[in-house]
N, C-alpha and C positions, 0 to 999 in steps of 0.2 A: 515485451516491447519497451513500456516506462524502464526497466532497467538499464535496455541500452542503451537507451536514450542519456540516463542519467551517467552511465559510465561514458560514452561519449563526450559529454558534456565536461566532465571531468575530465576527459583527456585532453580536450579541448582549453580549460582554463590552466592546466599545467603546462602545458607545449608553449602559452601567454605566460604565464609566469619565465618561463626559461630563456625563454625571448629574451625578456626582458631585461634579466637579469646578463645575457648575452651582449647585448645592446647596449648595453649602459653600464657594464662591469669597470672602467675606466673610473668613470662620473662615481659611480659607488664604493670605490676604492679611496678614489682620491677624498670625497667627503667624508670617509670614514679615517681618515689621515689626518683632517683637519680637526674635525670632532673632539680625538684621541689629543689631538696639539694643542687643543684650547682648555682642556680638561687640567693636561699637566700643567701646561701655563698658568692656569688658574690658581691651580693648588699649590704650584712654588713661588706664585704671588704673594696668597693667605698667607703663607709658611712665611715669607721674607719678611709680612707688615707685621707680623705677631712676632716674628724675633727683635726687627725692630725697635719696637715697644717694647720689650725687655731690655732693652739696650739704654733704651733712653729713660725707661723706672730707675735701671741701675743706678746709670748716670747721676742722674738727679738726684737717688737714695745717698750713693758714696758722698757725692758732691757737698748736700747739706751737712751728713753727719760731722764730715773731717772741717768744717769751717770754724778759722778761728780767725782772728786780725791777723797771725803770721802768713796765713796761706788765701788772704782776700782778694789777691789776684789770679792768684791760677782759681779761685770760684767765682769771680765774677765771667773771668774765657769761658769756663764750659757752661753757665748757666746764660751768657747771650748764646752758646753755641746751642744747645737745648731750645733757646725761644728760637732761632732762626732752622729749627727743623719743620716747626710750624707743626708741633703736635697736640692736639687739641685736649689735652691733660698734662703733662707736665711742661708747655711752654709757657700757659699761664702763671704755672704754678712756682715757675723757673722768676720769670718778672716779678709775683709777689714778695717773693723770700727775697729779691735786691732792694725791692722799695720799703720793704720790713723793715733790714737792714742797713738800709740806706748806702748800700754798697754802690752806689751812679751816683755823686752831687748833679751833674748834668743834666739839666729838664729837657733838654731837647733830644739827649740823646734818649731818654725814657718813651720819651713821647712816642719817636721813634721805634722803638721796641712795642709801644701798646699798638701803631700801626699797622705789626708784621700780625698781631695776634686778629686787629681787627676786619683787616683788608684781605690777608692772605690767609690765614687760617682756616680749615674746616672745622666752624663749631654751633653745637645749635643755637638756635635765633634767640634766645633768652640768657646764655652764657656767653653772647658775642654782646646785647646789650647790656647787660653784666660790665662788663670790660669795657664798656662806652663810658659807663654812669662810675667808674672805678677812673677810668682818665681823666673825666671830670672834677672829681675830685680833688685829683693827685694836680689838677692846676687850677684849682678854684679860689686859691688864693693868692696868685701870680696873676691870673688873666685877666685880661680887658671881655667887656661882657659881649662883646662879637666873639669875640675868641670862644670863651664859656657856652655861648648861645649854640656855635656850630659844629661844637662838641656835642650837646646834648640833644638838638633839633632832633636828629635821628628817633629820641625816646619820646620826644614830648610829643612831636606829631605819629605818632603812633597808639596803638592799645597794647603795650609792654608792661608787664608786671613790674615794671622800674619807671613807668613811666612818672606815677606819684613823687616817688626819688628821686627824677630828676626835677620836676618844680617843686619841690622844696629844696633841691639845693639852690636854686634859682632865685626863689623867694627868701630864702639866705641870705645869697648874695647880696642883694639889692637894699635886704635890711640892715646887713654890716655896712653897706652903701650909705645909708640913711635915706635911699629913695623909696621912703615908706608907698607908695600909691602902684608903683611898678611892683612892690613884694607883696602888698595886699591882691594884685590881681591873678600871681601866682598862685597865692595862698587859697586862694575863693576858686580857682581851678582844682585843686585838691579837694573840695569841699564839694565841687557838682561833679569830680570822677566817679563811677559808678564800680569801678574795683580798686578802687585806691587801697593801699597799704591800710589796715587799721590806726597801727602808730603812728604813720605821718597824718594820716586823718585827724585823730588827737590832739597832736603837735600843731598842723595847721589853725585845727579850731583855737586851741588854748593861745596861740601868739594873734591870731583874727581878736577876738572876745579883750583880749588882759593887753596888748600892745595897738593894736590897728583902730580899736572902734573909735566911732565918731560919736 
């Protein structure tokens, strides 16, 4: 009697399965179409961004190697073309080797370039502050200290491993300024950060102690 029951019951849950798969053959066709379409979409996405980036290693590799003064313009085209790919490995890498080589006189049009890398770029949070405290630089001797400051704000009010970097470039400033009292208060921020840079730690203490004391 439990047999029958148990074979009943079994015939019972496959006649539901059949059903169902009746009833809904449509719905399950079509989601297995979609499935299938987003699988390959996927994988000739991967496929496209990895050739990509081969494209643009090349690029970049041919580019450097063949540079010389006779050919400093068709390398400076393809290395802004490089940085306005917005690739987060050789567009950086594209902008340093011009500021190396000082292939751009033009600060504004550089500026512009560290913009594309800052604003638009996908890059991690440490190499895009990287490239903040590396701008700062590249105008810390041109700018006015608004300018300087809203450059660097980004690092200093944060807990950025550059953030050190950036007040002492700060505190720099202020001492080529000869506004000793504004560079000492950078300097004594370096002094109470609690992961500051070693070297800038140093550095700050040695210019606090030997130039600032009272």
């Amino acid at each position: 009697m439990e047999e029958d029951i148990s074979i009943i019951n079994s015939n019972t849950r496959n006649e539901k399965v059949r059903n169902f798969f009746i009833n809904n053959k449509n719905k399950i066709i079509s989601t297995a179409i979609v499935l299938v379409v987003v699988l390959i979409g996927a994988y000739g996405f991967d496929n496209y961004k990895t050739n990509k980036k081969k494209d643009i290693s090349n690029k970049f590799n041919l580019t450097t190697l063949a540079f010389s003064e006779n050919v400093k313009g068709s390398t400076v085209q393809k290395l802004v073309e490089i940085i306005n790919e917005q690739d987060p490995t050789y567009s950086p890498l594209s902008l340093y080797f011009i500021i190396d080589n000082k292939l751009i006189s033009n600060q504004s049009e550089i500026n512009g370039y560290f913009d594309i890398l800052i604003e638009k770029t996908s890059l991690d949070r440490e190499i895009k502050n990287l490239i903040i405290y590396k701008k700062a630089l590249f105008n810390a001797d041109q700018s006015q200290e608004s300018d300087l400051l809203n450059i660097l704000n980004p690092l200093i009010n944060s807990d950025s491993v550059w953030k050190s970097h950036a007040l002492y470039l700060m505190a720099e400033y202020f001492y080529s300024k000869d506004q000793k009292q504004k560079s000492k208060e950078f300097f004594n921020q370096i002094i109470s950060l609690e992961n500051s840079n070693s070297d800038i730690w140093s550095q700050a203490e040695k210019r606090l102690n030997r130039d600032l004391s009272e």
